[in-house]
Every structure is written in C-alpha cells, then in structure tokens.
Backbone as CSV, one residue per row, in Angstrom:
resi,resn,N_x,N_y,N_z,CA_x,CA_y,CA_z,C_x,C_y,C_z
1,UNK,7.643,-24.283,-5.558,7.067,-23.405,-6.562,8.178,-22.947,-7.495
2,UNK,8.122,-23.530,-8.612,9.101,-22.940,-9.834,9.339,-21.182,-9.728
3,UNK,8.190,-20.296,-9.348,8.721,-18.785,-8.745,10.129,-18.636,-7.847
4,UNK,9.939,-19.431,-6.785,11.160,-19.418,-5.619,12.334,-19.241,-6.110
5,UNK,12.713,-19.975,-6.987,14.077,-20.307,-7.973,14.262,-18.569,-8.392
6,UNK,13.497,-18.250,-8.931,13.889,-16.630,-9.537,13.859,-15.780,-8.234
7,UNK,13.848,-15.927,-6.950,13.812,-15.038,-5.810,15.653,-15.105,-5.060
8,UNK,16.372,-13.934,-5.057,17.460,-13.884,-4.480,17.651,-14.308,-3.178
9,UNK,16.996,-13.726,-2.426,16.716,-13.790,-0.508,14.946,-13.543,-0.721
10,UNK,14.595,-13.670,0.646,13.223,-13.656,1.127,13.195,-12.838,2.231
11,UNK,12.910,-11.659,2.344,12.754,-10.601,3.184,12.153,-10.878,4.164
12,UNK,11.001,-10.996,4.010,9.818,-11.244,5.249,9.158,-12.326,4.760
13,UNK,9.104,-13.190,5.737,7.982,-14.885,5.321,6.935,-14.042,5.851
14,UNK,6.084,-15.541,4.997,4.579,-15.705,5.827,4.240,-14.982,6.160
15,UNK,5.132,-15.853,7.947,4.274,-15.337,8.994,5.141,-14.387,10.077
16,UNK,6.072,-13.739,9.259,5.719,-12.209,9.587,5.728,-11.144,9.491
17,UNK,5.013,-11.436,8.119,4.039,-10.350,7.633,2.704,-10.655,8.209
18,UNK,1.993,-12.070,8.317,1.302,-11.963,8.991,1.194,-11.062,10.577
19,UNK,1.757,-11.262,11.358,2.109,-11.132,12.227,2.149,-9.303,12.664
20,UNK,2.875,-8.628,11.638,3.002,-7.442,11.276,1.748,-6.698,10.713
21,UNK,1.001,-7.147,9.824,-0.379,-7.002,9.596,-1.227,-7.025,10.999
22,UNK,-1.257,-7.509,11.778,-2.200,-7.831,12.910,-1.785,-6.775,13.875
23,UNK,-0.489,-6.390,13.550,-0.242,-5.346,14.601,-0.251,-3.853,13.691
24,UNK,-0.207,-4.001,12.654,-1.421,-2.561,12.247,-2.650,-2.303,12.556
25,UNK,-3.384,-3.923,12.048,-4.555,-3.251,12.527,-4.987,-3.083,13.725
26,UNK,-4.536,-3.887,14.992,-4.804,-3.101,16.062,-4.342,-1.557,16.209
27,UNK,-3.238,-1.449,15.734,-3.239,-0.327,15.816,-4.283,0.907,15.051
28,UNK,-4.603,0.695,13.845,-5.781,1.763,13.236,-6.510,1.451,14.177
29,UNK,-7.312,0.061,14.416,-8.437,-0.252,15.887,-8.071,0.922,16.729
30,UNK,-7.110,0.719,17.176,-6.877,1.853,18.704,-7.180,3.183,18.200
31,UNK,-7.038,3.744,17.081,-6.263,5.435,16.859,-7.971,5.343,16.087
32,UNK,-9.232,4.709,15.986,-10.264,5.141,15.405,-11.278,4.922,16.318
33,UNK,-12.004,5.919,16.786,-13.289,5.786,17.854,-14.312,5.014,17.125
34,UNK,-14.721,3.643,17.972,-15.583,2.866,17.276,-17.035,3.783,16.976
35,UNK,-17.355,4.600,17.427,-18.171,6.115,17.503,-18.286,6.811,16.251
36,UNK,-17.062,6.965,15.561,-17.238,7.818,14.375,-17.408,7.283,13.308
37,UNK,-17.973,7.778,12.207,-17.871,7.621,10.688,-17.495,5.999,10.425
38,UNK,-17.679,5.725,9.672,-16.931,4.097,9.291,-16.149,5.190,8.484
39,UNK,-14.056,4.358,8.650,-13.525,5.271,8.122,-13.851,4.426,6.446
40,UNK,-12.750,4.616,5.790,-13.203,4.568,4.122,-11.527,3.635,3.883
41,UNK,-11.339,2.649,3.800,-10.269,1.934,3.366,-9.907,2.024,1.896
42,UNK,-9.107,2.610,0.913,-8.799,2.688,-0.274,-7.296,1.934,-0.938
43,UNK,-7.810,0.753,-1.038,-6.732,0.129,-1.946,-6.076,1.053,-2.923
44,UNK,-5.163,0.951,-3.052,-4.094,1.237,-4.805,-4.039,-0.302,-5.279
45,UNK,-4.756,0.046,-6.253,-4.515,-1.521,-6.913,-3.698,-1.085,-7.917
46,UNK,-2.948,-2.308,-8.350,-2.977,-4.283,-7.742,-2.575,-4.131,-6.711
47,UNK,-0.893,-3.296,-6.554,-0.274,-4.083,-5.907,-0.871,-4.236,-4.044
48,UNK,-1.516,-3.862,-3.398,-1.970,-3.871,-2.512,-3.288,-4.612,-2.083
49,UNK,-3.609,-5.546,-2.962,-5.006,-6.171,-2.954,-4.727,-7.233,-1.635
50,UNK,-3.668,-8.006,-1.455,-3.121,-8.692,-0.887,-3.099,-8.196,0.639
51,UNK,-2.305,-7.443,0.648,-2.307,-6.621,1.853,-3.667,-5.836,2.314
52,UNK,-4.146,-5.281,1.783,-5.490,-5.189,1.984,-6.479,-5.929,2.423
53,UNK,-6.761,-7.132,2.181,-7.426,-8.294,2.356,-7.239,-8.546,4.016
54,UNK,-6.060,-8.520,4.201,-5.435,-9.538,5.191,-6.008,-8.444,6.175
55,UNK,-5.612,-6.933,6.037,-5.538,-6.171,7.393,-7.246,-5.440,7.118
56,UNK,-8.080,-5.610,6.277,-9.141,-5.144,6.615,-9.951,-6.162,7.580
57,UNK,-9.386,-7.532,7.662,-10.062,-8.538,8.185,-9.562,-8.985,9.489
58,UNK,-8.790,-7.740,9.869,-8.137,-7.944,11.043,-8.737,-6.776,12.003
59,UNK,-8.910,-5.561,11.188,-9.778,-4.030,11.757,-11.118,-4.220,12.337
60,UNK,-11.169,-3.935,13.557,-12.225,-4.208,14.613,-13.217,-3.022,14.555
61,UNK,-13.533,-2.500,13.711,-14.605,-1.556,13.274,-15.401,-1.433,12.068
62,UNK,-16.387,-0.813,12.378,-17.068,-0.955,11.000,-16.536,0.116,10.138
63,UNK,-15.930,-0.914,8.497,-15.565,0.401,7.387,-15.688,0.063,6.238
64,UNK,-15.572,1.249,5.325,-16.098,0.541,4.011,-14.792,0.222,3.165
65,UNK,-14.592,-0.378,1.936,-13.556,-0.308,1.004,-13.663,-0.041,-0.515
66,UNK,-13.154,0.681,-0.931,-12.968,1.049,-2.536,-11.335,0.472,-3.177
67,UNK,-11.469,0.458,-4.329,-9.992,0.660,-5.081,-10.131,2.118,-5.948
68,UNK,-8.760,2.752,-6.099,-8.048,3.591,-6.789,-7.201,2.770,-7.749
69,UNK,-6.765,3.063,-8.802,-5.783,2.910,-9.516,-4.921,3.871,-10.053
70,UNK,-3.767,3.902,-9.851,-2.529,4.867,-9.868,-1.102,4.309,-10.611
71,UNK,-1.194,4.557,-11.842,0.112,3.621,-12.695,0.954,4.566,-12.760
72,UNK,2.463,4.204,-11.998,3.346,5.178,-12.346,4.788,3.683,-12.636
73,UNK,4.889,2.778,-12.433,5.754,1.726,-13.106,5.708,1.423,-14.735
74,UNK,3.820,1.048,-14.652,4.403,0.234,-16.137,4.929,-1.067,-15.790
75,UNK,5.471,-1.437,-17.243,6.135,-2.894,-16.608,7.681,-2.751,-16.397
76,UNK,7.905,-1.381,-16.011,9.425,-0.982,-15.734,9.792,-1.558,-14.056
77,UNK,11.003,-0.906,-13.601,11.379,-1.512,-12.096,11.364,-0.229,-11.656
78,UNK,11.319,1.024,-12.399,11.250,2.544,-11.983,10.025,3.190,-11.648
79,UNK,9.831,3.899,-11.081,8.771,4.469,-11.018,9.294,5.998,-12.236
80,UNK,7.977,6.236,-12.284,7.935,7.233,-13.798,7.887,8.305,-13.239
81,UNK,7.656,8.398,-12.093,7.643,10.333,-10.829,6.393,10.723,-11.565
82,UNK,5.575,10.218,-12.478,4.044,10.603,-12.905,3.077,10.047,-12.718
83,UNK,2.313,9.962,-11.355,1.635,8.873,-11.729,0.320,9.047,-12.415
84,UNK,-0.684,8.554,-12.906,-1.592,8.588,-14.044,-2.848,7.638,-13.166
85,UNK,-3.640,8.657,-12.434,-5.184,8.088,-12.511,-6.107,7.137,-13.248
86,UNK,-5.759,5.932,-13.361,-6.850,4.878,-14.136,-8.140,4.587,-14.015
87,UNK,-8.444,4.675,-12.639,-9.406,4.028,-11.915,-9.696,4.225,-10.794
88,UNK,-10.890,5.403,-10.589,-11.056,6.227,-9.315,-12.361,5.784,-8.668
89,UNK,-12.247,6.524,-7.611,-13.484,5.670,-6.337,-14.775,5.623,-6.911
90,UNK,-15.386,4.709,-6.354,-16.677,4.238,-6.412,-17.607,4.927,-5.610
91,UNK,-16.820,5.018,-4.158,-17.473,5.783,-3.009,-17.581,7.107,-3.116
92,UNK,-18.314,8.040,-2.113,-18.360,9.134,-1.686,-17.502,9.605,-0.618
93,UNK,-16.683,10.099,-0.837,-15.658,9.838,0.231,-15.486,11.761,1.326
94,UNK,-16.637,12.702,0.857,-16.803,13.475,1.234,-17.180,13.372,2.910
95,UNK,-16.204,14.161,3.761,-16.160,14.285,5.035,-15.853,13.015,5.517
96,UNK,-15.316,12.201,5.336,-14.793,11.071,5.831,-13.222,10.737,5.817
97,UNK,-13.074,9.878,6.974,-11.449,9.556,7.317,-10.834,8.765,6.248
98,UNK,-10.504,8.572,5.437,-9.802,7.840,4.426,-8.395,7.105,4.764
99,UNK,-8.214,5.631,4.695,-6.918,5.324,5.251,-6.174,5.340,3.590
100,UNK,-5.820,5.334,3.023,-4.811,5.081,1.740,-4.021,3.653,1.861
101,UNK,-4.231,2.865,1.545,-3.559,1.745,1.838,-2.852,0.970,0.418
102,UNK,-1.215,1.128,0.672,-0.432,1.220,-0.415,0.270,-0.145,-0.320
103,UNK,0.635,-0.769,-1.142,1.847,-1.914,-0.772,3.521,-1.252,-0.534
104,UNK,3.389,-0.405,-1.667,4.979,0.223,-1.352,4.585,1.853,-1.375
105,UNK,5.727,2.211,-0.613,5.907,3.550,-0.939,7.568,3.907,-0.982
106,UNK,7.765,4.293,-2.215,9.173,4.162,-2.768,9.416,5.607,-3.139
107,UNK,8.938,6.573,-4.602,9.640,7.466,-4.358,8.611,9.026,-3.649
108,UNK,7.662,8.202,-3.383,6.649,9.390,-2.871,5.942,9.848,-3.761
109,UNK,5.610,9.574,-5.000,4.979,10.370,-6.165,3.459,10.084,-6.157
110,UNK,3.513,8.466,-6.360,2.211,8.438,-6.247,1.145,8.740,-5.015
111,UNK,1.567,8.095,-3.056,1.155,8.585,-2.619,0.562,10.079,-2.261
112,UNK,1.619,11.520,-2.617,1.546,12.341,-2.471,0.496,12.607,-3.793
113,UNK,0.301,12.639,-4.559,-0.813,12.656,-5.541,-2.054,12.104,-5.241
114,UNK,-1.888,10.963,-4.852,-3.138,9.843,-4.169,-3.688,10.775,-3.141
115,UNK,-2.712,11.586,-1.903,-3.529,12.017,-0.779,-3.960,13.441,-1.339
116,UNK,-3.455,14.201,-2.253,-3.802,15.619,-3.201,-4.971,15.558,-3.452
117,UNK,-5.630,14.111,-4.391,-6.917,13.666,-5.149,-7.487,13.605,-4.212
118,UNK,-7.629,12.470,-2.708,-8.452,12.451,-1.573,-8.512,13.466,-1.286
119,UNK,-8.069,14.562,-1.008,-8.157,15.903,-0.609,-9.289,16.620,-1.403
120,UNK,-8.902,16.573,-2.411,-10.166,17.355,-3.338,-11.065,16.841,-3.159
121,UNK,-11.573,15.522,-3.264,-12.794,14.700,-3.552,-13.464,15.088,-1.960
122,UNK,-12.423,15.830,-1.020,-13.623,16.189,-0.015,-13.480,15.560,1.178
123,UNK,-12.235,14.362,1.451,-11.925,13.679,2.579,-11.925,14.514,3.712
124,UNK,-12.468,14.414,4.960,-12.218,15.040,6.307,-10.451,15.027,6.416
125,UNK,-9.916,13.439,6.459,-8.416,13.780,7.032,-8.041,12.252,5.937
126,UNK,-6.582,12.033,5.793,-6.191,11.021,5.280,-5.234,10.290,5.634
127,UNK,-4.986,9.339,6.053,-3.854,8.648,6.459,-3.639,8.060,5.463
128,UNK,-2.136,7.153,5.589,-1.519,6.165,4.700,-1.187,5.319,5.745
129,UNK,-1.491,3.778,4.764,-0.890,2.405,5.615,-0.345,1.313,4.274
130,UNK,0.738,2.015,4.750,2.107,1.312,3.553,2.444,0.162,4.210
131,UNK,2.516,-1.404,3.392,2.791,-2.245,3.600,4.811,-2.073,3.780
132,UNK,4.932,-1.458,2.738,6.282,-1.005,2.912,6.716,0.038,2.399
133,UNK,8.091,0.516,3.168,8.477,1.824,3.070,9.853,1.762,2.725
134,UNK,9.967,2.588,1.592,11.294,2.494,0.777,11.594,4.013,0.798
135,UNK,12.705,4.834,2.220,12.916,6.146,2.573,13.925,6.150,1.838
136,UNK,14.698,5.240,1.461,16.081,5.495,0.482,16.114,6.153,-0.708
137,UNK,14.865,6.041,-1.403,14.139,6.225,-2.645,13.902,7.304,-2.684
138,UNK,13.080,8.184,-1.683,12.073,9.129,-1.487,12.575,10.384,-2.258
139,UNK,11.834,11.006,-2.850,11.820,11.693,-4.005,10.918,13.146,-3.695
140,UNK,9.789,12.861,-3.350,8.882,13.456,-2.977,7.923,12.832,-1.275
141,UNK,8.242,14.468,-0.637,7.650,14.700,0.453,6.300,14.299,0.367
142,UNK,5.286,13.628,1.476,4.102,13.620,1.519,3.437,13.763,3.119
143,UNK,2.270,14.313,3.359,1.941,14.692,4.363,0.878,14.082,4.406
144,UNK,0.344,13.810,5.575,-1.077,13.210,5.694,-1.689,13.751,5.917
145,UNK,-3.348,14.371,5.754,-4.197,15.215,5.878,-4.873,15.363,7.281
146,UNK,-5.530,16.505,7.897,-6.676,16.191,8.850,-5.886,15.648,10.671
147,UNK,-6.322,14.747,10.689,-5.966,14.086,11.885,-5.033,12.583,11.478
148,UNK,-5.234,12.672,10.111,-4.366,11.118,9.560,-3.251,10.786,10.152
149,UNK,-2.797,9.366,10.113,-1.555,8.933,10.367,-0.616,7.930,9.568
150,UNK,0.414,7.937,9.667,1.210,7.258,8.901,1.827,5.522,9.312
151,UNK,0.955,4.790,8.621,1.337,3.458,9.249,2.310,2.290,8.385
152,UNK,3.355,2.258,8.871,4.118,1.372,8.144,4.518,0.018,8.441
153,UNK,4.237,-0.822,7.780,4.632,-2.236,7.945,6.136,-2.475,8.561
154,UNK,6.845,-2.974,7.175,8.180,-2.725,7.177,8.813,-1.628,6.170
155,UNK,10.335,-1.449,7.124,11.470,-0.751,5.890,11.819,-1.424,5.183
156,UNK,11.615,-1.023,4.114,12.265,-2.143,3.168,13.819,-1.490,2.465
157,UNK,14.620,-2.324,2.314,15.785,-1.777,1.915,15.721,-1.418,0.185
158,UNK,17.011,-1.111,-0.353,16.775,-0.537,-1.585,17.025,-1.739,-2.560
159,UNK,15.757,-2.447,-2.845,16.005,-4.130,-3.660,15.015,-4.102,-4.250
160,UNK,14.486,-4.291,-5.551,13.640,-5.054,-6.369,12.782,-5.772,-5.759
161,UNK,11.853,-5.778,-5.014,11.102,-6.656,-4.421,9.644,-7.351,-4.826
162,UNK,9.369,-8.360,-5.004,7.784,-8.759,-5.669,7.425,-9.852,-4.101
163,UNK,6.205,-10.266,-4.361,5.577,-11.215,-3.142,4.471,-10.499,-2.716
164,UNK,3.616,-10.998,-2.114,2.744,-10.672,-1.259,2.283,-9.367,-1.856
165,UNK,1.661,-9.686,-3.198,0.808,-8.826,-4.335,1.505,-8.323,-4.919
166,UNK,2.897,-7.593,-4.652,3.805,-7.124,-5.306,4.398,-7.476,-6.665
167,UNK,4.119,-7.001,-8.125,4.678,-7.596,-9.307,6.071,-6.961,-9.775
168,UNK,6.175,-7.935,-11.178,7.600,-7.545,-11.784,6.601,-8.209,-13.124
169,UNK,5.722,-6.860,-14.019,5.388,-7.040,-15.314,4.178,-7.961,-15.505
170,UNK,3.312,-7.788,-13.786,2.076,-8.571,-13.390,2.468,-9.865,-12.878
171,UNK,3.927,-10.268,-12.430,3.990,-11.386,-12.207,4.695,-11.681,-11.284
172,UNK,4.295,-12.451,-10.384,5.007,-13.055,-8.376,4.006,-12.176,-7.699
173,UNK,3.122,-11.401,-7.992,1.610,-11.512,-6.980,1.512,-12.140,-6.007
174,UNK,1.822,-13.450,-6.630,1.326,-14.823,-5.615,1.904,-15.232,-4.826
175,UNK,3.269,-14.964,-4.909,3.847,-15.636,-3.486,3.741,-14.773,-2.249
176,UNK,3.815,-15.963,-1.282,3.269,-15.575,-0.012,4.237,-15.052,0.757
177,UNK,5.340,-14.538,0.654,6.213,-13.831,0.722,6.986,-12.291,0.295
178,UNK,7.540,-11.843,0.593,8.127,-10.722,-0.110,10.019,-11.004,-0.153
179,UNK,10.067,-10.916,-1.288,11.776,-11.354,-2.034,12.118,-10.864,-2.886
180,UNK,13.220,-10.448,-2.949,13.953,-9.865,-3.679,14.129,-10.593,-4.891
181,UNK,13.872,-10.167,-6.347,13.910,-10.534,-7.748,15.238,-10.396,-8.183
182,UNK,15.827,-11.709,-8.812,17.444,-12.107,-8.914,17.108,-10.938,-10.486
183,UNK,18.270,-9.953,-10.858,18.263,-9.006,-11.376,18.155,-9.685,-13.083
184,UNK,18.515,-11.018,-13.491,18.115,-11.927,-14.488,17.135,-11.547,-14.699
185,UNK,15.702,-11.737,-13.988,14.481,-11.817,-14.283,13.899,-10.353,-14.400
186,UNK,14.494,-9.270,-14.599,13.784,-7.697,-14.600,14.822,-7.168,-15.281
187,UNK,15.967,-7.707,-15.824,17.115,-6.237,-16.445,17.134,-6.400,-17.773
C-alpha cells in the first residue's frame, strides 16, 4: 500500500489490536448484567468508527449505538483544548449506562466535555472505552459518571499516530494498523 511508505514504525498490527479489542469487550461483557438496560454505545466520530465496529461485535449483550461528533483538531496535529459539538445523539439516552467510545484520548478536553454533555442529556452513569490513551498529553482531568468505568486499549506514547480510523487531514483511516506519521507528511 503506497500509505505504508509515509508510516515511521507501526505500533500495534492487525492482530493485536485485534486481539486487544476482544479483550475489552469481554471485559464490558463481564462489568454489565445481561439483566439491565441495553447499555447505549456512543461513537465520537470519525475517528472511532473503526474501533467501534470491531468491539461492538465482539459485546455479548444486547445494546444500542449512536454517533456524537466532537471537532477539536481540525486538520491540525493539535488538539484546540475546545472542542465544538457538530453532531449530537439520535438516541434518548435518559437513565441509561452510556459507554463513550473514543479512538484517542490525548489531552482530555474533548472526553471531559463529551461525559459533561452525557451528563446533562440525563445518562444514569458513563464510562469511556478509549482505543488509546495518550497520559503524556493530559491537559484536562476527566471522571466517569455513575457506576462507569474506564477502559483502555493501549498507551500510546507521545507520536503522531493515524491507522485503524485514526486521520492526519481525513487521511490513513484505512490502514489496518496504527503508525506513527513520518513528520514530512503533517509539518
């Protein structure tokens, strides 16, 4: 794939992220009584469509899914510490478990805003399930609501990263990987 060439290193292949995905969702499986509520799965789109896909089809309960949209990049490599509501739920998400399901969480801005909004709109409790977690970054504190929990893929170190839905200006979505972007292609 002519993409590869613009990738420095390759963080996590495939398959394991696959691999890592499967052991989230057993884990939400375990920590949700097949008994209660279908919880409420909420993409942040884009970058999480990918990741989303993979681990809702791995979750051994019945639940529903929406997208949010939350722009705080742009086609920058920064986050803007503002993020800006585009595109809000479809669902009713009143008295229900809400997972937040992010691809990155880098400086905390948008999640902590994301779980503020679920809060108002009436969520029982909220968790987050970050494909990845960038603590180097972190900017802003965030708490999870209710009974929520905090589920993280991998740490990711402090690198430019696109793959596995992840862009640089809408673009490397597609690879099935997550890699670090040679600083040529974003500076």
């Amino acid at each position: 794939m002519a993409l590869d060439s613009h990738i420095e290193k390759v963080l996590w292949t495939a398959g394991e992220i696959s691999d890592r995905v499967a052991e989230l969702a057993a884990e939400i499986t375990s920590d949700l009584s097949p008994n209660s509520p279908a919880p409420v799965l909420v993409g942040v789109a884009t970058g999480a469509f990918v990741f989303l896909a993979d681990l809702v089809r791995q979750i051994k309960l019945p639940i529903s899914v929406d997208f949010i949209r939350a722009d705080s990049y742009g086609a920058g490599t920064e986050s803007t510490g503002a993020p800006r509501l585009s595109l809000d739920l479809k669902l009713d998400v009143t008295g229900k478990h809400v997972i937040l399901v992010e691809d990155i969480v880098d400086s905390g801005s948008t999640v902590a805003s994301l779980i503020g909004h679920l809060e108002k709109k009436g969520a029982s409790s909220v968790s987050v399930c970050a494909f990845l977690d960038k603590p180097a970054r972190r900017k802003v504190e965030f708490r999870v609501v209710g009974s929520g929990n905090y589920y993280r893929g991998f740490e990711c170190p402090d690198y430019f990263v696109v793959g596995y839905g992840m862009d640089f200006a809408e673009v490397y979505r597609n690879l099935p990987y997550v890699g670090v972007l040679k600083p040529e292609f974003y500076s």
